[in-house]
Structures are given as structure tokens and as C-alpha cells.
C-alpha positions, -999 to 999 in steps of 0.1 A, spaced: 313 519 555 348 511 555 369 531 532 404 520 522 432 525 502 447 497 478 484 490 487 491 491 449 469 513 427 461 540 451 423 538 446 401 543 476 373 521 480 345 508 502 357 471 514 321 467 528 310 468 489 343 456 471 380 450 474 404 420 488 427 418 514 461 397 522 478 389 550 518 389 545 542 386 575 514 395 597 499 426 584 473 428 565 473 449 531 438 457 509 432 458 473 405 476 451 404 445 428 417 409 423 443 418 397 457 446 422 457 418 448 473 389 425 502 414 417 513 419 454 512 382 460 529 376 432 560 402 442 552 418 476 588 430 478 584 453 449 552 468 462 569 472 499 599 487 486 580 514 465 558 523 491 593 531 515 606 546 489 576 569 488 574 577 527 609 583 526 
């Protein structure tokens, strides 16, 4: 059992069971669902600049 995080909701989850990843500029990022996924493809820069903001 792998747990992760997804990059935009937060959730943990078990990628062994469920989730979705994406590789952008070389790192990989995990989802707990497809919609979570489709929105960071669909504007990683927002997701990337909230998640500085937050570890700032």
C-alpha cells in the first residue's frame, strides 16, 4: 500500500487501489480522482503557484 496525497484536493489515498498520476516538467504529481487530475492539466501553474504559496 502506497498512500499519497493528491496535488489538488488534499485527499490521501491508496494509488495501489485508486488515483492518477501526471508527469509535468519531469516530476510526477498524483491525484485521488480523474476530475482532480484533468484540472491540473488543464492549468498546472495555478495548482504550482498555490502550493508555493502555501509552503511559503
Amino acid at each position: 500500500m502506497t498512500m499519497r496525497t493528491c496535488f489538488v484536493t488534499g485527499q490521501e489515498f491508496d494509488d495501489e487501489k485508486t488515483g492518477f498520476k501526471w508527469m509535468h516538467d519531469g516530476k510526477w504529481y498524483y491525484f485521488f480522482d480523474i476530475g482532480a487530475r484533468s484540472r491540473f492539466v488543464g492549468n498546472p501553474q495555478k495548482y504550482l503557484d498555490e502550493a508555493a504559496a502555501k509552503a511559503s
